[in-house]
Backbone bond lengths (Angstrom), bond angles and torsions (degrees), N, CA, C in turn:
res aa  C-N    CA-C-N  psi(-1)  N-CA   C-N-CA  omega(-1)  CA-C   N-CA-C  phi
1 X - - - 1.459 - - 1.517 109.23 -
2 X 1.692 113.66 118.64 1.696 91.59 165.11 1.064 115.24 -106.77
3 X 1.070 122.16 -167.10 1.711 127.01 -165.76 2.135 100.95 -73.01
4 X 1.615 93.54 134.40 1.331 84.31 175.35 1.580 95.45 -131.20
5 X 1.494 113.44 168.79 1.177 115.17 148.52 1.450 135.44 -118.60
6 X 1.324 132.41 154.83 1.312 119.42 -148.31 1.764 102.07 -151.53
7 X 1.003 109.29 125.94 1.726 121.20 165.14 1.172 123.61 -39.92
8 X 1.563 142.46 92.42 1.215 146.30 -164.52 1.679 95.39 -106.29
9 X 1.154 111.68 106.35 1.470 108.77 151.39 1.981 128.78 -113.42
10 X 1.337 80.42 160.93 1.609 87.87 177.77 1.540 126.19 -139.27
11 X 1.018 116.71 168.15 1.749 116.30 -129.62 1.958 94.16 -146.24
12 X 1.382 121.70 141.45 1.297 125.25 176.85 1.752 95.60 -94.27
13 X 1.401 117.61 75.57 1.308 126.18 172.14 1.301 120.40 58.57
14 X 1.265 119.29 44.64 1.393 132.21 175.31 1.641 119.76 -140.06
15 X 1.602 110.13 14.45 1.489 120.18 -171.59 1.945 102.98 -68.30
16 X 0.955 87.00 -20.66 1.957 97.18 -170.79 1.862 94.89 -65.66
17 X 1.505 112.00 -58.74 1.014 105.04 -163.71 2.058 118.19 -83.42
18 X 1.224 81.09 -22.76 2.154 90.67 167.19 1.589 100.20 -70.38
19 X 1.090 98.19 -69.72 2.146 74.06 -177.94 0.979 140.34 -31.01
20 X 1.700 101.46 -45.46 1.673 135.47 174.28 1.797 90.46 -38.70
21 X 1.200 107.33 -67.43 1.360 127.71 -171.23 1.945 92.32 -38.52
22 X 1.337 108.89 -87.16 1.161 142.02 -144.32 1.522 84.99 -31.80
23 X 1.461 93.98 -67.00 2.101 122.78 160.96 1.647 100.30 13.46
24 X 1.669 76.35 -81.89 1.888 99.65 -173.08 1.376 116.84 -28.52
25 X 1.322 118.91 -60.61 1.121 144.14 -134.72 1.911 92.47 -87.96
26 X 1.829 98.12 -89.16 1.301 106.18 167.91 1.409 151.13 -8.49
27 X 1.767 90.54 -52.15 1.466 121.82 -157.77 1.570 111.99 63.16
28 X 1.182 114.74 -171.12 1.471 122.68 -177.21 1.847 131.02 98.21
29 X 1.025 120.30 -162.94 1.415 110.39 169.55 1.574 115.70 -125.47
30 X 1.291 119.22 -179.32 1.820 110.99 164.97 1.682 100.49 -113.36
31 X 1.489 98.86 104.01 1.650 102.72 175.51 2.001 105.93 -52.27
32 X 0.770 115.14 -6.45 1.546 102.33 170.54 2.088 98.88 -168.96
33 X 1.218 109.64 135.88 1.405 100.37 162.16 1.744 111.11 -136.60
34 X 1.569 124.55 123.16 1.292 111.90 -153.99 2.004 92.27 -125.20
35 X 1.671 114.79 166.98 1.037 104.15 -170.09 1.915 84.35 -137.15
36 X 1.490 86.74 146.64 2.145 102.22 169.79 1.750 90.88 -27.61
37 X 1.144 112.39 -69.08 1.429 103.23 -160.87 1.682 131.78 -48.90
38 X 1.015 90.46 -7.42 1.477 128.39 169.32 1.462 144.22 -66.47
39 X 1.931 88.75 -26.64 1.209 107.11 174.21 1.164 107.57 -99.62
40 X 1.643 119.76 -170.41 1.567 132.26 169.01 0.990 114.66 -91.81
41 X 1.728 116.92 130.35 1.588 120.93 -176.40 1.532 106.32 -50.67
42 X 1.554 110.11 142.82 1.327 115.44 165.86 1.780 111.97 -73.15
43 X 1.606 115.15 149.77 1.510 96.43 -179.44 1.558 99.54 -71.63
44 X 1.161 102.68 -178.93 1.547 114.18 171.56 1.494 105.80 73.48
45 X 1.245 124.53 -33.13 1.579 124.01 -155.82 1.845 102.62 -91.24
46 X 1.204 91.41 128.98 1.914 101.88 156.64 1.377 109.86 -57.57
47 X 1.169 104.83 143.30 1.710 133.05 -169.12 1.848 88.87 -57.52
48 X 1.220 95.06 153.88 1.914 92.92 163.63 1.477 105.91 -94.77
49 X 1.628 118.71 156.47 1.250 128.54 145.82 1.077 129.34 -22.76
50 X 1.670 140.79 137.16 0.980 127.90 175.30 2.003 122.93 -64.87
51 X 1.535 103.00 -26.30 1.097 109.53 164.72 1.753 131.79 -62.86
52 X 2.001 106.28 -38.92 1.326 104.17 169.57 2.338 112.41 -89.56
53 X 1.304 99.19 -10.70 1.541 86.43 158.77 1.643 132.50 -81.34
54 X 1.100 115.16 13.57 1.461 143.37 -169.90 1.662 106.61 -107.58
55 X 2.024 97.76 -21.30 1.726 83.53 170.50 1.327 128.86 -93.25
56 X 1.252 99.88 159.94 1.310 104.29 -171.14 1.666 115.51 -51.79
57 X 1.360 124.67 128.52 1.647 115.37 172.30 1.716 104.81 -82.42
58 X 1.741 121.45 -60.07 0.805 128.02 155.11 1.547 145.01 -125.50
59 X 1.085 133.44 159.40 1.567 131.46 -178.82 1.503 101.93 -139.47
60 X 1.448 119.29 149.08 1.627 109.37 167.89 1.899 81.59 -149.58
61 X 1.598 98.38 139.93 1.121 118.32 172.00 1.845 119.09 -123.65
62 X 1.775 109.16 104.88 1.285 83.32 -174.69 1.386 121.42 -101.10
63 X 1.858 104.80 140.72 1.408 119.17 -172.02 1.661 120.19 -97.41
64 X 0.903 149.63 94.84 1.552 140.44 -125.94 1.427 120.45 31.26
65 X 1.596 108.39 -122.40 1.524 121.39 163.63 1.342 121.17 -70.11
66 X 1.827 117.62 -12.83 1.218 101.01 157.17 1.188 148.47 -115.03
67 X 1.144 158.19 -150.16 1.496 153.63 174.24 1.738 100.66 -138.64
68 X 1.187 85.77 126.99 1.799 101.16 168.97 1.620 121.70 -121.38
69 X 1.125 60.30 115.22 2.342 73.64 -173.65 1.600 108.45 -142.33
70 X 1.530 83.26 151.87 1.201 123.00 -160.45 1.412 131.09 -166.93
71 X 1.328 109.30 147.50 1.022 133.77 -153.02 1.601 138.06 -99.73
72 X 1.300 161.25 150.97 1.729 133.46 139.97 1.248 122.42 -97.25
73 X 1.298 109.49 131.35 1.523 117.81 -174.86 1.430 108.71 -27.46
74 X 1.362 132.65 163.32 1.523 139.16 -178.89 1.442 88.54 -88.50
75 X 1.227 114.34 135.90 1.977 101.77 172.22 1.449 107.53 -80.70
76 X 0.927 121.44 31.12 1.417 118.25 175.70 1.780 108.50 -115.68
77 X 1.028 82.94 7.49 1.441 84.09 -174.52 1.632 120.04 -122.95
78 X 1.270 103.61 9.47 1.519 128.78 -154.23 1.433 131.69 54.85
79 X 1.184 115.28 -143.08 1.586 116.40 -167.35 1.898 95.38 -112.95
80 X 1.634 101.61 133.05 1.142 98.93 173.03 1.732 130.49 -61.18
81 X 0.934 134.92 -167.64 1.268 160.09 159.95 1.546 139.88 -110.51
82 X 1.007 126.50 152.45 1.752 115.67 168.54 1.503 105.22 -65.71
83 X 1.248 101.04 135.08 1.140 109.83 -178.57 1.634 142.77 113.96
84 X 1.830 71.82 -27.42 1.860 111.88 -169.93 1.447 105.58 -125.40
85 X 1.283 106.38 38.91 1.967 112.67 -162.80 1.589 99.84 -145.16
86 X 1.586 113.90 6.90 1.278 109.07 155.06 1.667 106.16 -155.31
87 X 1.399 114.17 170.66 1.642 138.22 165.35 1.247 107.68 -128.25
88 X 1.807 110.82 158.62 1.045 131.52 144.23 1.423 122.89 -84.90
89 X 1.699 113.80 138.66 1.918 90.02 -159.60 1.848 60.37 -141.21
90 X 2.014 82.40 124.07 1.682 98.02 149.74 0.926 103.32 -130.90
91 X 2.204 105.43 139.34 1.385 137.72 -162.41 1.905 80.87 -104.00
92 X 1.154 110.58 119.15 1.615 126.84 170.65 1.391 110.79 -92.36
93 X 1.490 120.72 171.99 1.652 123.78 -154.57 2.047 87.85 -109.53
94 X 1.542 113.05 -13.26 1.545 115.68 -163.31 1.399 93.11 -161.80
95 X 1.533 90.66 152.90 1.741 116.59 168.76 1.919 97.44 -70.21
96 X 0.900 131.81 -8.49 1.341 130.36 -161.63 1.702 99.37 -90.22
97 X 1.760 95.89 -54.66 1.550 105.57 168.92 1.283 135.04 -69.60
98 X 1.503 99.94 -16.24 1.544 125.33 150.29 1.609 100.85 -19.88
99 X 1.692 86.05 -100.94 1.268 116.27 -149.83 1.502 94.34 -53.18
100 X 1.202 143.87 -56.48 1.615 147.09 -160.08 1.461 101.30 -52.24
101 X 1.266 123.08 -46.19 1.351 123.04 176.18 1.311 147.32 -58.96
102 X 1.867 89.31 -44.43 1.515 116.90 149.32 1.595 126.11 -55.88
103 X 1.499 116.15 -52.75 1.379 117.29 -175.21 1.550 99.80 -81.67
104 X 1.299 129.88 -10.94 1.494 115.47 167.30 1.366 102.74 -80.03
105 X 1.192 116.35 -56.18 1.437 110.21 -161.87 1.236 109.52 -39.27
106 X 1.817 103.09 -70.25 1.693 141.37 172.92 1.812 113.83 -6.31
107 X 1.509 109.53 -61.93 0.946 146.62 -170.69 2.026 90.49 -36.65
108 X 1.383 107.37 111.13 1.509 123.54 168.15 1.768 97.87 69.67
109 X 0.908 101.35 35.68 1.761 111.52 170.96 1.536 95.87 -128.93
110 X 1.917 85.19 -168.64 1.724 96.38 -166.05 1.745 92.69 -134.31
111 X 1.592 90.01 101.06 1.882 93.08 170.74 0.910 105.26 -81.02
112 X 2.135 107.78 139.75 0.999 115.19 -172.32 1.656 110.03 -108.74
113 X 1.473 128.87 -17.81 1.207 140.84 168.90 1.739 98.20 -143.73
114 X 1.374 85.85 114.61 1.718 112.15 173.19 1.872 107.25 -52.81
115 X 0.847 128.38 148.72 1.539 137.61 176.01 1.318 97.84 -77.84
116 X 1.569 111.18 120.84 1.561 136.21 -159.51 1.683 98.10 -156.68
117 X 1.351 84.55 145.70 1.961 93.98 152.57 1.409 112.29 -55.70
118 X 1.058 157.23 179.73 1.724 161.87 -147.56 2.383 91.42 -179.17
119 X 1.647 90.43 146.75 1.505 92.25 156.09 1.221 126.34 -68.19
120 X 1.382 110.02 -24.29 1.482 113.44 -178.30 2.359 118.70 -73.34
121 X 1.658 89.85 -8.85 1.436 106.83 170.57 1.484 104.00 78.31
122 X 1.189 123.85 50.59 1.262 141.20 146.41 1.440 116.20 -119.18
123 X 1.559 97.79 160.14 1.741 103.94 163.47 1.168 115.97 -113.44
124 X 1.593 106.14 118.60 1.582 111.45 -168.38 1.097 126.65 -137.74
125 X 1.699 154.40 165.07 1.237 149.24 -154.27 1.466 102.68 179.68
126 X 0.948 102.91 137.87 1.702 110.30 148.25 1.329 135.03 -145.95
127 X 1.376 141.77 -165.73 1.247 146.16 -162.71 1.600 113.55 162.43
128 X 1.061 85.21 174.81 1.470 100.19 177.76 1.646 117.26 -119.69
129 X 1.319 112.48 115.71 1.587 120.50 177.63 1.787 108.41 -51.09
130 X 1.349 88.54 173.89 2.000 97.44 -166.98 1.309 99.29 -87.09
131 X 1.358 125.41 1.67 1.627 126.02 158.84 1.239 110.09 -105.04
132 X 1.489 134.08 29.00 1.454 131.85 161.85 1.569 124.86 82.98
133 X 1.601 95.85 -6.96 1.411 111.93 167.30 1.959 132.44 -54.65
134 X 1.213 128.09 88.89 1.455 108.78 167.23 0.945 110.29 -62.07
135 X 1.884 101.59 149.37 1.308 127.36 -176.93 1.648 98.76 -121.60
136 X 1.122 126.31 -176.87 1.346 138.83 153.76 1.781 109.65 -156.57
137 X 1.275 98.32 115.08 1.577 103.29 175.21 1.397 139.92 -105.67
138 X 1.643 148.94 101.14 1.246 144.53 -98.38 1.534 119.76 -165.58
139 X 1.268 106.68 111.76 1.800 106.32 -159.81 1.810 94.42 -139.96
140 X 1.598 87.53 104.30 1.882 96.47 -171.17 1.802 89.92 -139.18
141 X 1.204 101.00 108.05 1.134 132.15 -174.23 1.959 114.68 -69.99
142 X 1.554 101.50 -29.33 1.166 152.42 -166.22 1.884 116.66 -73.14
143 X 1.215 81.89 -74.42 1.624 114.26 -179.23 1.350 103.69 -115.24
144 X 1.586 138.06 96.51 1.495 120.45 173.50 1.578 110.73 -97.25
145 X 0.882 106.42 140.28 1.706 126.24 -173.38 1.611 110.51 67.75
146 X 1.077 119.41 47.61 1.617 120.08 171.57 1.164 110.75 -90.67
């Protein structure tokens, strides 16, 4: 696997039905599609709605050489914005290339999840660059290019 980069978008609870779309169009399959409810409760946190555990956490659809994935906002976090309705997500070959990528990028930005192991068994992080750019950064040894 080498390092790719890939179009991460995100959606105010409608990522289920744009893919659906994308689906149409594309053809192909979703090598994995996962929902909030899916994950492990955070401590401290109230349960979600049955309506926002129904959103999508992730989807990746691949379209030639690339993969398009995407997401729905956490409702806890409110409703996105322009601007704030997509990432760049690079899947790295190492946790080593991980981190180099992240702390370059990172560097005079505002990380928003530190580069960690994940339940899903990746190591992942993101932030936003000092020009307002999201990133998402991703080393799954496991699953390559998801």
């Amino acid at each position: 696997m080498a390092t790719s980069v890939n179009p991460y978008l995100l959606f105010n609870g409608n990522c289920e039905e744009a893919f659906l779309f994308y689906k149409s169009v594309f053809g192909g399959e979703f090598p994995y599609i996962g929902k909030f409810k899916d994950a492990p409760a955070q401590e401290g946190e109230d349960p979600l709605s049955e309506e926002d555990a129904n959103r999508i956490m992730h989807v990746s659809l691949p379209i030639g050489n690339t993969i398009l994935m995407g997401s729905d906002s956490h409702p806890r976090y409110g409703k996105l914005g322009i601007g704030d309705n997509f990432s760049i997500s690079i899947n790295t070959e190492s946790t080593e290339e991980a981190d180099r990528i992240f702390n370059g990028l990172s560097a005079g930005g505002k990380v928003e999840m530190p580069m960690n192991k994940t339940f899903w068994g990746a190591y992942f992080g993101m932030f936003k660059d000092k020009f307002d750019i999201n990133w998402m950064v991703n080393f799954d040894e496991n699953q390559p290019n998801q």
